[in-house]
C-alpha positions as CSV (number, residue, x, y, z in Angstrom):
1,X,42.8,46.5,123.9
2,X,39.2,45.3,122.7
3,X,40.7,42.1,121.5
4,X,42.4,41.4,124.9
5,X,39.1,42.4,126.3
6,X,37.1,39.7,123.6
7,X,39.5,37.0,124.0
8,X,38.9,36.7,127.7
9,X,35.7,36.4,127.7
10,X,35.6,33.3,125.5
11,X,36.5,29.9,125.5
12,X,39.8,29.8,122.8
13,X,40.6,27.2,120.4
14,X,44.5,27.1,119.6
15,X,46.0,30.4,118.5
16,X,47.1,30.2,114.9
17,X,49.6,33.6,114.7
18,X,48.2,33.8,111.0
19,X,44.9,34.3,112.5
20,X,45.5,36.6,115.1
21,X,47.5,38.6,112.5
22,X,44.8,39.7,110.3
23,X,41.9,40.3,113.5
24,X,44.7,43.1,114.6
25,X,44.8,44.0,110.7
26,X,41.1,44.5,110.6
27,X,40.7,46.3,114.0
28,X,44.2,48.7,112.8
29,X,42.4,49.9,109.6
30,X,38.7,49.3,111.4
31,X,36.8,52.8,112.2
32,X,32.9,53.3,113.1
33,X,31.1,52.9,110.1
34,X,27.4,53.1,109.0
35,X,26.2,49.7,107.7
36,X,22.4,51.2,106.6
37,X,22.1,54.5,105.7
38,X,18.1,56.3,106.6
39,X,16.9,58.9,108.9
40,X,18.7,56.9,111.7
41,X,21.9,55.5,109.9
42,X,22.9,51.6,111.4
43,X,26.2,51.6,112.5
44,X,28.2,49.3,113.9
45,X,32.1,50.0,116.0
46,X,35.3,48.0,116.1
47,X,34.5,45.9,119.0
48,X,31.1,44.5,117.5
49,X,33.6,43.7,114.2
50,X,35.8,41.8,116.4
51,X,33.1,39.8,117.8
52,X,31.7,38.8,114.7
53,X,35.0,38.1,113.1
54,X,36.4,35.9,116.0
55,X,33.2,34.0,116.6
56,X,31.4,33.7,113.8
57,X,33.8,34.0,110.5
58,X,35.9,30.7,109.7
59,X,39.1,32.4,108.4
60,X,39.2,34.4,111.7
61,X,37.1,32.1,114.3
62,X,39.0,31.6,117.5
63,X,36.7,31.0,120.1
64,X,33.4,28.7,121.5
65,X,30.6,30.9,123.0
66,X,30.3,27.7,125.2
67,X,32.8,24.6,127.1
68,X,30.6,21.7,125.6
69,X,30.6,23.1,122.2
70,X,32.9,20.7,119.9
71,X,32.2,22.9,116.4
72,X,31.0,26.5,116.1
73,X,27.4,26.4,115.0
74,X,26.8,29.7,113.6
75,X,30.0,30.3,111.2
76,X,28.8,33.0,108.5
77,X,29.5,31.3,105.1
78,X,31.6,34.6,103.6
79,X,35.1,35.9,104.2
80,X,35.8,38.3,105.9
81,X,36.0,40.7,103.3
82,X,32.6,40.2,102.2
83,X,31.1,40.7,105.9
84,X,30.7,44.5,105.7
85,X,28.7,44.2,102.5
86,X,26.3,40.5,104.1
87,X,25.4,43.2,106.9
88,X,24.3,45.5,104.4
89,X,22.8,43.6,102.4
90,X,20.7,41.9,105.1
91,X,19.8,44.8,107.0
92,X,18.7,46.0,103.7
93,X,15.9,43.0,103.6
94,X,14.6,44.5,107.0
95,X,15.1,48.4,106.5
96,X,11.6,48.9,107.0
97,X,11.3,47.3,110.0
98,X,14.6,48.7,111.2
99,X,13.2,52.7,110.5
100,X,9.6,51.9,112.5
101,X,12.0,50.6,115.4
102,X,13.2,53.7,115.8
103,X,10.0,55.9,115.8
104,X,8.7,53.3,118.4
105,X,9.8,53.2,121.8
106,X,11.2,49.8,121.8
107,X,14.9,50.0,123.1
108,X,16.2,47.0,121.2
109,X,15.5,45.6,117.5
110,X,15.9,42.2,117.4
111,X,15.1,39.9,114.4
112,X,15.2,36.6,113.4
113,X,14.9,34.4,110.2
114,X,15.9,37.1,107.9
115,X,17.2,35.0,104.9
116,X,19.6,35.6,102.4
117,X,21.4,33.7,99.8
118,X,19.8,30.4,101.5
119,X,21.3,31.6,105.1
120,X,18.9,32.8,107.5
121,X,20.5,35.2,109.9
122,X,19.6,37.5,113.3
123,X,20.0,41.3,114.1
124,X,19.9,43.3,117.2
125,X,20.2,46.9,117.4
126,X,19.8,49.0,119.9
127,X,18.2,52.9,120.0
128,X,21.4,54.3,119.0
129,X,21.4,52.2,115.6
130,X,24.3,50.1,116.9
131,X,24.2,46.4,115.3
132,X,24.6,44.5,118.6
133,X,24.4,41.4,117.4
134,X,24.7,39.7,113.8
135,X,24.7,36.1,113.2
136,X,24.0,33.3,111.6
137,X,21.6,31.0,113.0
138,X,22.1,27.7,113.6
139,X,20.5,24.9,112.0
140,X,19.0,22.4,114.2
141,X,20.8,18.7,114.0
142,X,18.7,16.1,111.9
């Protein structure tokens, strides 16, 4: 399964059965959805949702992108109800952008320092319109 596939790539914090309960929830009732609509919708598939959800959202997060790493640094502030519609709502502040992408003949989209709601955040997307990457981005340590 994806998640099997996910979880061995990282480094895991103790499993909390809780946890791991609603990720297989989410990935059950997850199918392929289109996160911006325009002539080349934004989509993004159940594996990029686990991703996000196990790395990046606190309810979920059950793994370090990196050994030394003591706290994740990029947790998205929002449940992880609310992710589907932070996505949109980002990719929203960038559509423009996102639509020239794909008359160019750039391969990949990427895009940092998009802010929203005081949270500045970073896209990728390839040709396709498949959000390869969304996260939060870190804040440098005073």
């Amino acid at each position: 399964m994806i998640l099997s596939r996910i979880l061995g790539r990282t480094i895991s914090k103790k499993l909390n059965s809780e946890q791991i309960s609603r990720i297989y929830k989410e990935a059950r009732k997850f199918d392929t959805r289109t996160l911006l609509a325009g002539d080349k919708p934004v989509y993004w598939t159940k594996e990029r949702l686990l991703h996000i959800i196990t790395r990046h959202i606190q309810e979920t997060f059950l793994a370090y992108h990196n050994k030394k790493d003591k706290e994740p640094k990029t947790l998205i502030p929002y449940s992880m109800e609310e992710l589907r519609e932070l996505i949109e709502r980002v990719l929203e502040k960038v559509e423009k952008e996102i639509q020239d992408f794909f008359r160019s003949e750039k391969n990949v989209f990427t895009k940092k320092g998009i802010e929203f709601n005081g949270d500045t955040y970073r896209v990728r997307i390839d040709k396709t319109g498949l959000l390869m990457m969304f996260t939060k981005e870190a804040v440098a340590n005073k």
